[in-house]
N, C-alpha and C positions, 0 to 999 in steps of 0.2 A: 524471478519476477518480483521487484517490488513491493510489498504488503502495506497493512495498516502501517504499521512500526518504522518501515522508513520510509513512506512518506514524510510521515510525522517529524522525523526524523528532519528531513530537509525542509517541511516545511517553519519549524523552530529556528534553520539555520538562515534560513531566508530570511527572516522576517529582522535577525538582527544585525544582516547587511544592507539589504534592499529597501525594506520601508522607508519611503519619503524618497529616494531617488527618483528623478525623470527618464524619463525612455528617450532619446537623441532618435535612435533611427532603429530599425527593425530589419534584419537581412532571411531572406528564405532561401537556404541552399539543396532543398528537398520540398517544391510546392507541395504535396501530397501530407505532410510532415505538418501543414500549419494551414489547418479550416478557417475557411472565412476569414482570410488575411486581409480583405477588403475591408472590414469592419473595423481593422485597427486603429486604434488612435494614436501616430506618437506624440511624442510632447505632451505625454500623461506622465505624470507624479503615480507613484507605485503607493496606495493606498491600506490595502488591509490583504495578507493571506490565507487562506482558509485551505480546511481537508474535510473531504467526505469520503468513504471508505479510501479507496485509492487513489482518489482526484484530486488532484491541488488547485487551487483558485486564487488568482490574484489579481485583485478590481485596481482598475490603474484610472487614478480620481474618479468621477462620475462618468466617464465614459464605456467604457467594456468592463469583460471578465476575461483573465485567462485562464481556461481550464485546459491542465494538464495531465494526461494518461501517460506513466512510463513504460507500460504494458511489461513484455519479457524484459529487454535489455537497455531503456532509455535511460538517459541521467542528467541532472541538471550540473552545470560547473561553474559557479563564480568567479571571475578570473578577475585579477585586476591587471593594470599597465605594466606590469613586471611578471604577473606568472602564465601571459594569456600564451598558447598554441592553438596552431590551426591543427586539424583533425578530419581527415575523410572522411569518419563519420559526425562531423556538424550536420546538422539539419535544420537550428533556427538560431540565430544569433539576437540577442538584444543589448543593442549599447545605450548605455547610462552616458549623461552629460558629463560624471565626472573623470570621464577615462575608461570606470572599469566595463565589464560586460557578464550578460548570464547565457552560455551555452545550453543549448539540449541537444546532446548528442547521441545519437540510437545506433546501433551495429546492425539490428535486424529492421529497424524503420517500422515497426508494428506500431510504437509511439506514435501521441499528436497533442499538437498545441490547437486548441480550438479558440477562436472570438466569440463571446457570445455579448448580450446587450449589460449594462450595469448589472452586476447583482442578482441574474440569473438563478432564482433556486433550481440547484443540479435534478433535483429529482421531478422537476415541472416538465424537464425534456429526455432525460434519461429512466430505463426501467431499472433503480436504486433500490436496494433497500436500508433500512435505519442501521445507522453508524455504528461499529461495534464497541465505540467509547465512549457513544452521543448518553448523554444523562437520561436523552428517552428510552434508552433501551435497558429498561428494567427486566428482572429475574419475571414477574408476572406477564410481561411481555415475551420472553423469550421461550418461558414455560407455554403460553399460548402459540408458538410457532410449531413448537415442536410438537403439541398432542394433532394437528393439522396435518402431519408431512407424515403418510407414510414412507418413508426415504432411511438409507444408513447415514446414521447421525452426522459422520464424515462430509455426508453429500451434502445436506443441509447446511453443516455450516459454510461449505465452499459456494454455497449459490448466492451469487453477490445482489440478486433478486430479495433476497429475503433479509439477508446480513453482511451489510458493506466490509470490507477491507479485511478478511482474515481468508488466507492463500494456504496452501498446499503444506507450507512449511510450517505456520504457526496450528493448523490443526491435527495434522498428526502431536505435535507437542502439549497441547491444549488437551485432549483427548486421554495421551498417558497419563499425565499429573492425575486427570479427573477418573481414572484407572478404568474406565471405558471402554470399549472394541469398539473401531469405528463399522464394524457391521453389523453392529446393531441399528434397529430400527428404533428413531427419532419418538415416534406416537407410542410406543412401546417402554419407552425409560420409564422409568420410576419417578416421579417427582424430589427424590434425595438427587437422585443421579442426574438428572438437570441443572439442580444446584449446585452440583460438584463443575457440572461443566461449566454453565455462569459464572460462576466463581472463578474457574480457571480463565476463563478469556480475559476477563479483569485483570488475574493476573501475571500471565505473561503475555498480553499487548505492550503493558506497563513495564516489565521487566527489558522487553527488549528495546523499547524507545530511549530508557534507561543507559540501554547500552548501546545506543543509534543504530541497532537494524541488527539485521540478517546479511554477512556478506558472502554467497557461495559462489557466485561467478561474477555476474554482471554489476551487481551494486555496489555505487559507490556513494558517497556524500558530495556536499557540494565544493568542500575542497577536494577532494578526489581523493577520499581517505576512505579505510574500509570501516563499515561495522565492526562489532564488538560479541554479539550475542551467537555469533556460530560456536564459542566455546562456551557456549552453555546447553546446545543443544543434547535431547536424552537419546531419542527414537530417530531423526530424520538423518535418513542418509548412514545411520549406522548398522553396525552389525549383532551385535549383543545387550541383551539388557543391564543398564547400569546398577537394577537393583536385584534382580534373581538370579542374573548372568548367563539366563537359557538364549538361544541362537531368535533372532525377533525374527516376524514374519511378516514377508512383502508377496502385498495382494495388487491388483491393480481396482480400481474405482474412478467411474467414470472418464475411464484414459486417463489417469493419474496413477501414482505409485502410493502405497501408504506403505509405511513400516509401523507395525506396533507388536506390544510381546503378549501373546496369547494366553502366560499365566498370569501376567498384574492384570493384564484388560478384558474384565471379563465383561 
């Protein structure tokens, strides 16, 4: 699934195709796939892009917002008059006046393009919480979340209620760096050990945007290139620790898997 990271990711690559492009015409080859279609405007100018945890936004002149969930397996595709294909799993098509076009294409259709009115702040209608990169979300903020939650740290950070856009993948990793068990309980760190974790989210959100994303299955960029930051990965998805080289250990949490090594993460 998509995280902070590649959102970000596309949404950077967006903004230096798309801005200032018009929208020609809008096709919905999966109604369920695109809320509030009726609200759309075309023959809007592609204005400003934005991210809030995993949401991408894109106000098309003063008319709407398009906010898009890639959920598990969506992805956006830039295509222009030369590299466009059709694809069984399209589900909303938007053609640009100059020829090219931006696909969203989902394998599992968990995805959605929603219309909402200009400008929408995401969290007036959504239950969001503050952006894991947002300048508001200070160490004294985050330190406040956690003496609140009795929860394993893990769990907190995955509740997108509390802390926008860090997924499954980025907090097992976030977690070793910050040499933490994620069964530990949140209200219970230490105040070092919250700023080891703070710190860490910093930085590798930053580290993998760096490298546009996480690609394990389904994500891709908007030319349909993979990430970069799976070969950076320490814990997820592996089998031995990279720095004791004892056997790591997978627990499940909250119907998630977590892998971390029980002698660095204490």
């Amino acid at each position: 699934m998509p995280e902070l990271p590649e959102v970000e990711t596309i949404k950077r690559e967006l903004e230096a195709m798309i801005i200032g492009k018009t929208i020609k015409k809008t096709e919905a080859l999966l109604d369920r796939a695109f809320i509030n279609k009726d609200g759309f405007d075309t023959n809007g100018q592609i204005e400003k892009i934005s991210r809030v945890g995993k949401y991408l936004l894109i106000d098309i002149a003063d008319k709407c917002t398009l906010v898009i969930h890639l959920r598990m397996t969506g992805k956006l595709i830039y295509e222009t008059k030369n590299t466009t294909q059709d694809s069984k799993h399209n589900r909303v098509i938007f053609y640009f006046k100059t020829g090219d076009r931006l696909v969203f294409n989902d394998i599992r259709t968990f995805g959605l393009v929603e219309v909402l009115p200009y400008q929408t702040p995401l969290q007036s209608i959504k239950d969001i919480g503050i952006d894991a990169l947002s300048d508001d979300f200070t160490f004294a903020l985050f330190d406040e979340i956690c003496r609140k939650k009795a929860v394993p740290i893990k769990n907190l950070l995955l509740d997108q209620k509390l802390i926008a856009g860090i997924g499954n993948i980025y907090a097992q990793e976030i977690l070793f760096w910050a040499k933490i068990s994620p069964e530990r309980v949140a209200s219970k760190l230490y105040t070092k050990e919250r700023k080891r974790i703070y710190e860490q989210i910093n930085r590798i959100l930053l580290k993998a945007i760096k490298h546009n994303g996480t690609s394990i299955s389904d994500y891709r960029r908007i030319d349909n290139k993979t990430g970069e930051f799976q070969n950076f990965l320490q814990v997820y998805a592996k089998k031995v620790c990279p720095v004791c080289k004892n056997t790591l250990t997978k627990i499940k949490q909250g119907g998630r898997t977590t892998t971390f090594c029980s002698s660095c993460q204490k």
